[in-house]
N, C-alpha and C positions, 0 to 999 in steps of 0.2 A: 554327294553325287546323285544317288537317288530322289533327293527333294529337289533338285535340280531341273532331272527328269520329268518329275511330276509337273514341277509349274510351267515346263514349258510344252507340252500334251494341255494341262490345261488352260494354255493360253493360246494354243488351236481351237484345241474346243471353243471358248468363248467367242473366238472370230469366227467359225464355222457357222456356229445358230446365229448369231447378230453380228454385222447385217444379212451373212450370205443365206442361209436355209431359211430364214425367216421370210424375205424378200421372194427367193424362188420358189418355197412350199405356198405362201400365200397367191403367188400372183399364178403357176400354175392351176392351183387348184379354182381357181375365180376363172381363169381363162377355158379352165375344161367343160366347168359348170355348165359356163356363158354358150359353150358349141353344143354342148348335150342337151341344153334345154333343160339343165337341173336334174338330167336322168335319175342320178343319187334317190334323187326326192319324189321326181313323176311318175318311177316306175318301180316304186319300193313294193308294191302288192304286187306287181308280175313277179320282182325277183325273190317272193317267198317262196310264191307256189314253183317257181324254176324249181326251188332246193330241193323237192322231193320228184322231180324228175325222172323217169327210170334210162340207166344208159342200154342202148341198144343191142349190147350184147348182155351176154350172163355173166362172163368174166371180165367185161370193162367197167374202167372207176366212174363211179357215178359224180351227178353234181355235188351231191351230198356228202360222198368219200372223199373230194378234192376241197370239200369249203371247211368240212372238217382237219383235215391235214396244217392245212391254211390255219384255220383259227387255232389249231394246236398249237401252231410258233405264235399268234400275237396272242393268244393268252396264254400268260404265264405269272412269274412272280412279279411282273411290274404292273399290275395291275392292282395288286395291294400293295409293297411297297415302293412301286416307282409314284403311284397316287400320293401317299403319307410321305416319302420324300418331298415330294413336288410344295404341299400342302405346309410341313415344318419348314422348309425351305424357302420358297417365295411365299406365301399365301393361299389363303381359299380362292383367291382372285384365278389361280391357276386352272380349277375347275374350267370355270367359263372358256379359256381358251383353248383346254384340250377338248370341250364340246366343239367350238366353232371349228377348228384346225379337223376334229371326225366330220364336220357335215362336207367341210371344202374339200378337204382329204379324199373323200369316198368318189368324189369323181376320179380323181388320179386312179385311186384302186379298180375301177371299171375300165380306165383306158390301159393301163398296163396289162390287165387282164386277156382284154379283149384283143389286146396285139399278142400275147402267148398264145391265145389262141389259133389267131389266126395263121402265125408262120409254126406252129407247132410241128412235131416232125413225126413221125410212123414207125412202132416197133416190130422187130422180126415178127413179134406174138400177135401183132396188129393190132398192141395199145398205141399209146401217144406220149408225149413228152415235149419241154422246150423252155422256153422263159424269156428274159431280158436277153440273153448272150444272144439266143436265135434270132430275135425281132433285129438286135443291132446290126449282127452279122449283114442278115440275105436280108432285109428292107434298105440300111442303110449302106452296106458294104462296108461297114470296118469292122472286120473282124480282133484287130489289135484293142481296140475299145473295148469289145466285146471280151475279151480276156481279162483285161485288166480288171472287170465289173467280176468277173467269174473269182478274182482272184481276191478283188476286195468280200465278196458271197462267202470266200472261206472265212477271211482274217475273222469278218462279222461272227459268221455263224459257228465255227468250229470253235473261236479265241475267246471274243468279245465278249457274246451274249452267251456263251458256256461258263465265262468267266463269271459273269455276271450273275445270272442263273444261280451259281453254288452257292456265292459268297450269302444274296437274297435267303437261299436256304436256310443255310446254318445261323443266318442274325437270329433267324425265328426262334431259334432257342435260349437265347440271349432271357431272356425273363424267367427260364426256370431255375431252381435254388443249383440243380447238379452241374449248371452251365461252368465250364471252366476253361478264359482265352486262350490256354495254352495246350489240351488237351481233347475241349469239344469237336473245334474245327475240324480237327484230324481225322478224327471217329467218324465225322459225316462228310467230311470229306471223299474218305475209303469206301464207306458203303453207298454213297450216290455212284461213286464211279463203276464201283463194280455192279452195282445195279445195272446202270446204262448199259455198258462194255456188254452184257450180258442179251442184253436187247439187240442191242445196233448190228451183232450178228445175224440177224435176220433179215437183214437187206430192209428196203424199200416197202413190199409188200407186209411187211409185219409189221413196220412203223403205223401202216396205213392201220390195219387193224386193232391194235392197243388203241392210237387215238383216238377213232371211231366210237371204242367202247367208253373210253373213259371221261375224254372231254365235257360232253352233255351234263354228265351227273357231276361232275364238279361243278361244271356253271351254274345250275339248277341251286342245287346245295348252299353255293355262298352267296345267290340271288336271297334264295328263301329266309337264312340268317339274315342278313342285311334290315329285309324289311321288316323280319321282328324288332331286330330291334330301334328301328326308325317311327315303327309303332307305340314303343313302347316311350321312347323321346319323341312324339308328336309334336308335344307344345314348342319344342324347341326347334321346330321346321321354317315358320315363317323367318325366325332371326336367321337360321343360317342360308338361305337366300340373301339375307338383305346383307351379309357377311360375304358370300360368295359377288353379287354382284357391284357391292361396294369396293372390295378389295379389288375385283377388277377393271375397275374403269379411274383407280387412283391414282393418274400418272404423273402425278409430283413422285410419288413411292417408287414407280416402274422406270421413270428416266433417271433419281437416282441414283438406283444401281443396277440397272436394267440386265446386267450377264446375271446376276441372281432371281429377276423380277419372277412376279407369277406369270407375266406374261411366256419367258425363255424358257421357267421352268415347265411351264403348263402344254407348249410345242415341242419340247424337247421330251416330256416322257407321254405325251400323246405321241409324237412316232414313233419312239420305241414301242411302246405297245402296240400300237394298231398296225405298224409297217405301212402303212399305205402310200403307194411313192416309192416305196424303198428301194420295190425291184425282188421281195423273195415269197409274195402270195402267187406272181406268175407260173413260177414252178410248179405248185402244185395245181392250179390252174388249168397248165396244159397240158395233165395229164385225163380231166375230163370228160368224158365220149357225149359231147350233145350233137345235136343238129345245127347248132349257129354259133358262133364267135361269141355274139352278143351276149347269151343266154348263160355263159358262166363269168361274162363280163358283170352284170346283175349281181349275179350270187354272189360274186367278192364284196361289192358295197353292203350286203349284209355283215359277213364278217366284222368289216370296220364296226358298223353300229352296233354289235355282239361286244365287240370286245370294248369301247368307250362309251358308250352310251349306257350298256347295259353294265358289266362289269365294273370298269374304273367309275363310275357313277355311284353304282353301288356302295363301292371302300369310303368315297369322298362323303356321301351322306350317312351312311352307318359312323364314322368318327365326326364330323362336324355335327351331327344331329346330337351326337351323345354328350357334348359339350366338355372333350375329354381336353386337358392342355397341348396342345401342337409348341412345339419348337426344334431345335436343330439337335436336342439329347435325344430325344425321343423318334427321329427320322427313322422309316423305314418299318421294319414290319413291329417294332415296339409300339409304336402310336396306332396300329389298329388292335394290336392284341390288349392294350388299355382300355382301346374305347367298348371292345366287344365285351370286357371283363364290369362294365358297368351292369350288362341286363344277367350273363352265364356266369359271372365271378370264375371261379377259377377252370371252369370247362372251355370258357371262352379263347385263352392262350392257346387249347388242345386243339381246337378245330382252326384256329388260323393258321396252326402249324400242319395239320393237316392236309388246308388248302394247300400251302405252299410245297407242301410234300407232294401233291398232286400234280398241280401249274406245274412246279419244276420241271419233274418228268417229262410231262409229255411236252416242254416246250422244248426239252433237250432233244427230243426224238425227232420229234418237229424239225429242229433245226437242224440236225443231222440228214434229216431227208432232201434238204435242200441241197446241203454241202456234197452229196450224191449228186446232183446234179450238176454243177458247178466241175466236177472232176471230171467227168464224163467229156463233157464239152471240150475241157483242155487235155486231155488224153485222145485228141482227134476224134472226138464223139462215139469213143468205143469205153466201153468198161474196162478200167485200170486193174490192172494183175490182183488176186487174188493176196499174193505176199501184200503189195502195196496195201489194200486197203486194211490187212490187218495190222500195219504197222503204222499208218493213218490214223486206224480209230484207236489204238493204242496211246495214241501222241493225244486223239481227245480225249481219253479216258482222265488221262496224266493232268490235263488244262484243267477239264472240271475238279478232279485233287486239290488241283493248286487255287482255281476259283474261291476256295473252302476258306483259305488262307490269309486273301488279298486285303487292304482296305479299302472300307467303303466307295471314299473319292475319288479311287485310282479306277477303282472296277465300273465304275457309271465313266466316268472318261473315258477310257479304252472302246468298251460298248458305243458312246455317240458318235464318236472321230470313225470307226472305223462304219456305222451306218450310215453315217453322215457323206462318207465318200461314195457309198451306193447311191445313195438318193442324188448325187449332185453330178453321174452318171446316167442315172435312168431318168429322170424328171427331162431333162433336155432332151433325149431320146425320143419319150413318149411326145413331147410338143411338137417337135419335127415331123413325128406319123400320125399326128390325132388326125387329118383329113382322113385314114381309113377307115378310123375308127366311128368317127361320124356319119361316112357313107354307109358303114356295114348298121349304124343304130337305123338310119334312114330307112335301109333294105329291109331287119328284123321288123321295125313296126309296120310299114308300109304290108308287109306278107300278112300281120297280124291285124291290121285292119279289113284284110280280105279271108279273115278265117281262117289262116292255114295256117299249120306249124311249122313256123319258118325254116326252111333250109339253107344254108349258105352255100354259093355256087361266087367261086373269085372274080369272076367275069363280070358279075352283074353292080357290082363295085368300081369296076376298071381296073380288076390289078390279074396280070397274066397267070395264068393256071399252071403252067410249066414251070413258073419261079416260085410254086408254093408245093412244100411235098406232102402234105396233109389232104387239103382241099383243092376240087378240080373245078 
């Protein structure tokens, strides 16, 4: 019965990436590019200097506070073992596509952006707030749509990627001698959960701040590891280029068996990571205080290149550089903690367990901060009872438990299928309203080639002032 189950989840998933998400993330993304002028790429030094932007109040989130939050959910543990999955799984060929899939991608992430922006809504405290459900609602008028996406935001965030998340965890331990399948899992099962549980008490605001602190230094940290040891395998640099770009472009290999290819594998765990498209960097987006729409529409397309470029780049060149064995025993966080064990020997296992101890966390929080939003929405945009949410995060406490437990093939399924139906919500969405979003990039540069610090005014757009509760 349950192997039943499995094959028929993953025989959604396989039709979901190819043809469908493959087809709509490619040609979205080339289409947003095409109207933005490659913003992604012609305004990548504006949206540095945006991130360290100050927001206008003392007690409003900054760009910084909202790119951070953001990059807390897309960096996490699949940026080293969604990479090494991808890598034992389809090929090095993989690499290249979850590059190409971040450059195309990063337009989406500006345009979904810049639309949370734009219809974001006004807190008593006179923050902000908003996402995909508000752009669907009040631009397009369905609100029924607009739920559903709110409802798939849980399945993802509270089930999927929590599920996902644990399981990632606990592999990492898989290579010490005390590791035991029947008794490990449990053990970090209990203490991830009660970890979190412990946190996610803290509402919103304290998510914001653990991220804040911690994020940076984790990135920083397995950046700097990395390129030790890609230094130290230098010589071995030119082959794995001509490995990465051979294996990509071999499509006798990719047609195949193409639901396995590096190409499916390499778009499927590039948007798990990066999310862009997906519909859940908006949220924290639109909590933001800038002057313009545009201006944290920018800041997201960094995220993206933070987390694949800079990150999942990282994993993939730290193990292919190291010339360590890739195959389907070794998938997942086994095959970076080998390759790192070529330069740190046995230190090398500690700190990838580390990382993953890290990423984990705050991609749970991460991801909890969104699912806060998501409830909100469907609780007629008021904050759901007090009982409720601790019997809510109770239920996630229990998921990440069980995360702990799961197999591998089960728990990356669950996670796509159920992002997969975001993206294939929001992605149409965003195409429908990129005209505003083009106007509003129009209006930002146009201000800034007259010097000014652009401020958004709805009118100068074309869109009525009275149907947006934010901006007038």
């Amino acid at each position: 019965m349950i192997s039943k189950i499995m094959d028929f989840f993953n025989a959604v998933d396989d039709v979901m990436y190819y043809p469908v998400l493959i087809i709509i993330l490619a040609t979205a993304g080339l289409y947003f590019s095409a109207r933005t002028g490659f913003v992604q790429l012609r305004l990548f030094r504006e949206a540095c200097r945006l991130i360290v932007e100050k927001p206008r109040g003392d007690q409003k989130v900054s760009s910084f506070q909202a790119l951070i939050v953001s990059t807390a959910s897309r960096v996490g543990t699949g940026n080293i073992v969604g990479v090494s999955t991808a890598i034992c799984l389809g090929g090095p060929g993989a690499c290249f596509w979850m590059w190409l899939m971040c450059i195309i991608g990063a337009s989406s992430a500006f345009m979904e952006s810049t639309l949370a922006q734009i219809y974001k809504k006004k807190n008593k405290d006179g923050g902000c707030y908003g996402g995909p459900a508000y752009y669907i609602e009040q631009a397009l008028g369905k609100p029924v749509i607009a739920a559903v996406f709110c409802v798939f935001l849980i399945a993802t965030y509270a089930f999927g990627f929590n599920l996902l998340c644990s399981f990632n965890l606990q592999s990492s331990f898989e290579v010490y001698s005390f590791y035991n399948a029947k008794t490990t899992p449990v053990i970090i099962g209990i203490i991830l959960a009660v970890l979190v549980g412990f946190c996610i008490m803290g509402g919103g605001k304290r998510i914001i701040g653990m991220t804040e602190k911690i994020v940076p230094f984790m990135g920083i940290a397995y950046v700097l590891i990395s390129l030790v040891i890609i230094g130290f395998n230098f010589k071995n640099v030119p082959h794995m280029f001509a490995l990465i770009f051979r294996d990509a472009f071999d499509f006798r290999s990719i047609f195949g068996g193409l639901a396995g290819s590096c190409l499916v594998l390499g778009i499927k765990r590039g948007l798990y990571s990066n999310e862009a498209g997906v519909g859940s960097a908006p949220n924290a987006s639109a909590s933001a205080d800038v002057t313009h729409p545009v201006k944290q529409g920018l800041v997201q397309t960094v995220s993206v290149y933070i987390d694949t470029i800079l990150l999942c780049t990282a994993t993939a060149f730290m193990c292919l550089s190291s010339g360590t064995p890739y195959n389907k025993d070794v998938s997942g966080a086994m095959y970076v903690q080998n390759a790192i064990s070529t330069v740190f020997g046995s230190l090398g296992p500690v700190f990838i367990t580390t990382a993953m101890v890290l990423f984990a966390f705050t991609t749970l929080l991460g991801n909890l901060y969104y699912v806060d939003n998501a409830l909100i929405y469907l609780n007629g945009k008021k904050q759901p009872s007090k009982r409720f949410m601790s019997v809510f995060y109770t239920i996630c406490v229990l998921v990440i438990f069980a995360g702990a437990l799961m197999q591998m093939s089960f728990a990356w399924t669950i996670a796509d299928i159920t992002m997969g139906c975001m993206t294939l919500i929001n992605i149409p969405c965003c195409f429908l309203l990129s005209k505003q979003v083009v106007h509003a990039l129009r209006d930002y540069e146009k201000q800034k080639k007259e010097g000014k610090n652009p401020e958004f005014h709805a009118a100068d757009i074309g869109l009525d002032p009275d149907k947006l509760s934010y901006w007038k």
